[in-house]
C-alpha positions in Angstrom: 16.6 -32.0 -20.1 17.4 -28.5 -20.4 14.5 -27.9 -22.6 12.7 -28.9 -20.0 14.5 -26.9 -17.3 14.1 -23.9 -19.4 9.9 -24.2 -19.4 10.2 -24.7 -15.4 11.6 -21.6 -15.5 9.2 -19.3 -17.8 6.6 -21.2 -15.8 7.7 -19.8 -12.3 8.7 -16.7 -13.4 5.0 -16.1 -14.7 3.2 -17.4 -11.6 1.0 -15.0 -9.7 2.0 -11.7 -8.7 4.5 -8.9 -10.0 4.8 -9.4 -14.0 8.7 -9.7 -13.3 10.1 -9.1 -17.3 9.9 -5.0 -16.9 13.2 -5.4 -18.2 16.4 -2.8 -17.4 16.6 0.2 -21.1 20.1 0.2 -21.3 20.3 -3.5 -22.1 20.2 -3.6 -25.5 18.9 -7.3 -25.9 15.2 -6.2 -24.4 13.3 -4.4 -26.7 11.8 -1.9 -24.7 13.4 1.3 -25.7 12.9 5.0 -23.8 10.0 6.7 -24.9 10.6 9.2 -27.8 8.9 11.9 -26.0 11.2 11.3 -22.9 14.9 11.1 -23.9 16.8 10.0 -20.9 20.0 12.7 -20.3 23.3 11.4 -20.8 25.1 11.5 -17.4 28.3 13.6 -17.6 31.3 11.3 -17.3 33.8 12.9 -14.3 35.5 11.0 -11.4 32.9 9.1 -9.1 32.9 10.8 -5.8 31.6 8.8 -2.4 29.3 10.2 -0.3 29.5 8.1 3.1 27.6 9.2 6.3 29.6 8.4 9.2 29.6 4.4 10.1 26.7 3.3 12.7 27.5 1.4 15.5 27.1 -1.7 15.4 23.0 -2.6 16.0 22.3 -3.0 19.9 20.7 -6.2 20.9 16.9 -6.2 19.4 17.8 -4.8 16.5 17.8 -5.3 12.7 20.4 -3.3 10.7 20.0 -3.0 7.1 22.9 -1.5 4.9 22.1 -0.5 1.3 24.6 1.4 -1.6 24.0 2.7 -4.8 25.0 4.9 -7.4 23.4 8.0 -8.3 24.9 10.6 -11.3 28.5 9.2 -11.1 28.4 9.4 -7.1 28.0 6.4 -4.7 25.8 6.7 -2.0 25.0 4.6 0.9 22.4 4.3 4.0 22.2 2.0 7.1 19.1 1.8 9.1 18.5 -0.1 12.4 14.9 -1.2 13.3 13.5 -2.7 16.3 13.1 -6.2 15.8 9.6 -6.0 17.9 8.7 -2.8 15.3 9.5 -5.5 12.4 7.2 -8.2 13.9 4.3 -6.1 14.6 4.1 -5.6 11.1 4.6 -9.3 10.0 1.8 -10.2 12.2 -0.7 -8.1 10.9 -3.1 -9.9 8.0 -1.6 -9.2 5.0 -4.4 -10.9 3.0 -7.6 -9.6 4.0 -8.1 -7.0 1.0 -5.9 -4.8 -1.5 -6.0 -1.6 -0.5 -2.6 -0.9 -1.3 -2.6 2.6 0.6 -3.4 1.3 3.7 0.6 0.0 3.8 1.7 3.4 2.2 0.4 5.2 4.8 0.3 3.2 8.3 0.6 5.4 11.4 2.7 3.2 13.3 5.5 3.6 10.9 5.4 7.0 10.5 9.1 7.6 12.1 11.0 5.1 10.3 9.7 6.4 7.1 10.3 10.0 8.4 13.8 9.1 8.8 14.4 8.3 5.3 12.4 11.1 3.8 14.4 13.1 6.2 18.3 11.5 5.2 17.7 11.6 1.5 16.3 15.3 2.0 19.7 16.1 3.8 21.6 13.8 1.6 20.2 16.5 -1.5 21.0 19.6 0.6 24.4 18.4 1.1 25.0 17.4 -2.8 23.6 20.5 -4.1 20.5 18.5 -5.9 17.1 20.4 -7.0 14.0 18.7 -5.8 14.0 16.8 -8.9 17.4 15.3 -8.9 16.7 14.4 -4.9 13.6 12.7 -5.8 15.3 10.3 -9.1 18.4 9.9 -6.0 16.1 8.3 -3.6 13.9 6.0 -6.4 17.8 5.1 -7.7 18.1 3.5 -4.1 14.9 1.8 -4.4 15.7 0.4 -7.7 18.6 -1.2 -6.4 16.3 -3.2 -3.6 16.3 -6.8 -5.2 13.4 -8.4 -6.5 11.3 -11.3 -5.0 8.7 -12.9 -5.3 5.9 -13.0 -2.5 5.6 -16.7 -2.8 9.4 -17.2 -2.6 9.9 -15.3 0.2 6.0 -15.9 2.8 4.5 -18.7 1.0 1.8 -16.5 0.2 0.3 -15.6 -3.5 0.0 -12.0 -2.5 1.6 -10.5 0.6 1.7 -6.5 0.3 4.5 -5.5 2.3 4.7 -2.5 4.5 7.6 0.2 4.1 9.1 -0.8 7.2 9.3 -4.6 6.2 10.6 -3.7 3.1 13.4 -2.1 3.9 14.4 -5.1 6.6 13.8 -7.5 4.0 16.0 -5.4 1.5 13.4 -5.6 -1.3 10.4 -7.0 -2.4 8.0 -7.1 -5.3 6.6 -3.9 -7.3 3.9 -3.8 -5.4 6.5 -3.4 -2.0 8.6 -0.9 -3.9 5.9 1.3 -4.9 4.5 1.5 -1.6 8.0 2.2 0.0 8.5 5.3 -3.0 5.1 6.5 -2.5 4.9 6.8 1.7 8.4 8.2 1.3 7.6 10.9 -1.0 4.3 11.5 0.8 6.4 12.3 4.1 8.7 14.5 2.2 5.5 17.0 0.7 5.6 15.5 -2.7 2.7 14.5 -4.2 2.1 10.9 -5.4 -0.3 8.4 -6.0 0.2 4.9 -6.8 -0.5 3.4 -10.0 -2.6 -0.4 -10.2 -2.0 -2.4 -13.4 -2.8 -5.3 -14.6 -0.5 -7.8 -12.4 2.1 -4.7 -12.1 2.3 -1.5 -9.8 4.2 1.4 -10.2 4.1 5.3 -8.7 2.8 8.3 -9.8 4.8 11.6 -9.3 3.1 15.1 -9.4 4.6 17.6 -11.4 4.1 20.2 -14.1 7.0 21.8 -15.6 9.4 19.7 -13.1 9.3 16.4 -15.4 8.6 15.0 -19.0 7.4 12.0 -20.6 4.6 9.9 -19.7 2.0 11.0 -17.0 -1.8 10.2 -15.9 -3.8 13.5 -14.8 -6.2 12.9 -11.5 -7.6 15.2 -10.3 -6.0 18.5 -12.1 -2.2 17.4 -11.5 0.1 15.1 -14.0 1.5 12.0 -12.2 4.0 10.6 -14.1 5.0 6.8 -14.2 7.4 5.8 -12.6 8.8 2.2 -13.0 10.6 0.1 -9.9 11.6 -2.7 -10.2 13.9 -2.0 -12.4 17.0 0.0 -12.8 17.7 2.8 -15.5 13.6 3.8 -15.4 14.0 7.6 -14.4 10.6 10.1 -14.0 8.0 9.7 -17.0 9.7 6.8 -19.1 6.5 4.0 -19.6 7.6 0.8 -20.6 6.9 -0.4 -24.1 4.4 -3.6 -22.5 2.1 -0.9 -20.6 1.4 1.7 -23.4 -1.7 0.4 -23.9 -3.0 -0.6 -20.6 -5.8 0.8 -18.2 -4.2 2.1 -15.5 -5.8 2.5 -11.9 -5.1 5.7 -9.8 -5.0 5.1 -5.9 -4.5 8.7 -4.1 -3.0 8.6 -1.0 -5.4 9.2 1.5 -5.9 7.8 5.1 -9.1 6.0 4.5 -10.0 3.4 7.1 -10.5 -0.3 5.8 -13.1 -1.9 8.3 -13.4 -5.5 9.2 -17.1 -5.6 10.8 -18.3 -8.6 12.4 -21.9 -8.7 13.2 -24.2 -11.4 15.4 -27.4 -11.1 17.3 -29.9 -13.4 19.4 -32.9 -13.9 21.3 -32.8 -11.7 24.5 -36.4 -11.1 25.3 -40.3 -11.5 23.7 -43.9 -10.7 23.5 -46.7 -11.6 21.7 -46.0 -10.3 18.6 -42.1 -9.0 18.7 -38.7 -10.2 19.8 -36.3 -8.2 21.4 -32.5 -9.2 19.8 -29.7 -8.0 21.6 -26.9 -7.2 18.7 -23.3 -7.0 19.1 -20.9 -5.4 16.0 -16.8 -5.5 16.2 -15.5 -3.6 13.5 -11.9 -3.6 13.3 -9.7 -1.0 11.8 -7.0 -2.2 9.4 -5.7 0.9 8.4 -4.3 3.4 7.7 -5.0 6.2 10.2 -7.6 6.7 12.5 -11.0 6.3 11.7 -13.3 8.8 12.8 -17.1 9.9 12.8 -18.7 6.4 11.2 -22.0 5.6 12.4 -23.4 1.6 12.3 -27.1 1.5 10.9 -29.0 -1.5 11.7 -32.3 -2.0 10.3 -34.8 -4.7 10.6 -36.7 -5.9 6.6 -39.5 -7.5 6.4 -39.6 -7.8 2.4 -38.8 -4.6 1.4 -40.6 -2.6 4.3 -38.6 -1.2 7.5 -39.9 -2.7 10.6 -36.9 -1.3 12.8 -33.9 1.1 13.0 -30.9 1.7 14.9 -28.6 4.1 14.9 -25.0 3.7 16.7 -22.1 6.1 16.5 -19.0 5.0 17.0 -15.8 6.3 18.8 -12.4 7.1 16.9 -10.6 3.6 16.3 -7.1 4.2 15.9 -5.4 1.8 13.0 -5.5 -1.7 14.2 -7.4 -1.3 17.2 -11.0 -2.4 17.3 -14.3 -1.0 18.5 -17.6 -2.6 19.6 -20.9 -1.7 19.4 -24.0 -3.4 21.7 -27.7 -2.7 21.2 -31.0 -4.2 21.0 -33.6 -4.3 17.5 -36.8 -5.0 17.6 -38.1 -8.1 14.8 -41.7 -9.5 14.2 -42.8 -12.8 15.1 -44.0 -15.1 13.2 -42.8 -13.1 10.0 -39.7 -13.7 8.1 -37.0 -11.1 8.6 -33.7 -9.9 7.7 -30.9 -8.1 9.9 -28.5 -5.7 7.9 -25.8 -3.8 9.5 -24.1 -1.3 7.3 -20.9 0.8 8.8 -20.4 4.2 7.0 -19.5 7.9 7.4 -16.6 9.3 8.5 -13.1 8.7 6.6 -14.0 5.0 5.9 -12.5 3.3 2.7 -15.6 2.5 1.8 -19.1 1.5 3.3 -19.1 -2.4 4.9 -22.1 -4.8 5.2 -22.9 -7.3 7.4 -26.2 -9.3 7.0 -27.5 -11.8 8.6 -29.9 -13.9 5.6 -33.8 -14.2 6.1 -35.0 -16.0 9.4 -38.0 -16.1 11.9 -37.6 -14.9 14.8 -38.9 -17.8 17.5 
């Protein structure tokens, strides 16, 4: 029976998602020790001081407090945060499943304050505690590495569920997918770089630096990011563990680079002879993050390979999670098999989309 018991456990714990063994260095029964090149400093051992910002009130109706504490050098630290409960459920609703663009939940525009507000307390909480940028920075990922764990199947039903940061931080945790985003927008609102690092069932963050940090870092684009583990505590700046020395490691910059969601249909409106005149309609739908601007939708008519017509539309700015729609009419052959494409690009899209309709005769 326990036997048993023990291989329903390995089984769940290696389900979809996070890998969830990145285990913590100082425990001495997981072999994954420091790397050489990145010896972690041994923390002076002096009284442990408390530093407390004045208690909050208690949470008005509407809203969700969070309270977190942690320990940083010797000194514990601690950070309450109340959030609109309508703030919280806009987020929930929106489709969490629709692609993976991780950076689109780093850098939302609609919770821009919330993560403002922490990049802004732990920037003050450094001033206040005499830290260098550095030691501000390994502060703020110490709180984030003591957000517990959880699986997005335990805790939305859902296989994968990317959280965004303000979800997060209600929810008090997440996977390392939810942690890295959280690090990542945060460190993008104070003015340090990052990036966010995509391996194989695992994601972690990359910090710029030069001279700031050692150990292990990915260059992209003429600056070192170095890895950063989450989910786990004790990782500080640039130590990889021993499971992802060998891996291929995906770089995601943090730009605001609309994902679309088009939607494209057209039918009959009017005829002659020899053409039909289709009246088209497009929704494209912004899921974020930021505002899209200057895309263009070109629809074009193929007979075969040849170009019977073209249509060019240019579309207003769609602000993140709003949709726009586009309505025209395209001219197709009679009598001749055709194909409609529809192809959104331009602008400060994540990438081109395509909608197509499949081969048909127009009646």
């Amino acid at each position: 029976m326990f036997v048993l018991l023990l291989l329903l456990l390995i089984l769940i714990s290696f389900s979809a998602g996070c890998i969830t063994y990145v285990s913590e260095p100082e425990l001495e029964t997981l072999p994954i020790p420091t790397p050489e090149d990145t010896p972690l400093p041994t923390p002076e051992v002096t009284a442990t001081p408390t530093q407390t910002p004045e208690p909050l009130p208690t949470p008005a109706w509407g809203m969700l407090r969070s309270e977190f504490s942690w320990t940083y050098q010797n000194t514990n630290h601690s950070y309450s945060i109340d959030v609109p409960k309508t703030a919280y459920q806009y987020f929930k609703k929106q489709d969490h499943t629709k692609n993976s663009n991780y950076v689109r939940y780093a850098l939302s525009d609609y919770d821009r304050t919330y993560v403002k507000e922490i990049a802004d307390v732990f920037t003050a909480m450094g001033a206040k505690a005499g830290y260098s940028e550095k030691e501000t920075i390994e502060n703020f990922i110490a709180f984030v590495q003591s957000l517990s764990y959880t699986s997005d199947m335990e805790t939305t039903g859902i296989e994968e569920y990317p959280r965004y940061p303000l979800e997060t931080l209600v929810d008090k945790g997440g996977d390392c997918e939810d942690v890295a985003i959280l690090i990542a927008s945060v460190l993008h609102e104070m003015g340090h770089g990052a990036v966010l690092f995509k391996l194989p069932e695992h994601m972690a963050v990359g910090i710029a630096g030069d001279e700031m940090f050692e150990g292990t870092y990915y260059p992209y684009n003429g600056t070192r990011y170095y890895y950063q583990e989450t989910t786990a505590k004790g990782w500080g700046i640039g130590d990889l563990p021993k499971e992802f020395t060998d891996v291929s490691v995906e770089v995601l910059p943090l730009e605001q680079r609309s994902v679309m969601d088009l939607e494209f249909m057209a039918e009959p409106d009017t005829s002659t002879w020899d053409a039909a005149v289709y009246r088209m309609v497009a929704t494209a739908k912004n899921l974020g993050p930021g505002t899209l601007h200057g895309a263009r939708l070109e629809v074009t008519v193929w007979v075969g390979d040849r170009v019977y017509d073209n249509q060019t539309f240019y579309l207003d700015d769609c602000r993140e999670h709003d949709s726009v729609r586009v309505e025209g009419k395209i001219n197709l052959p009679r009598r001749e098999q055709a194909e409609i494409s529809a192809v959104l690009t331009g602008g400060n899209l994540h990438g081109d989309v395509i909608a197509e309709t499949g081969v048909f005769n127009a009646p």
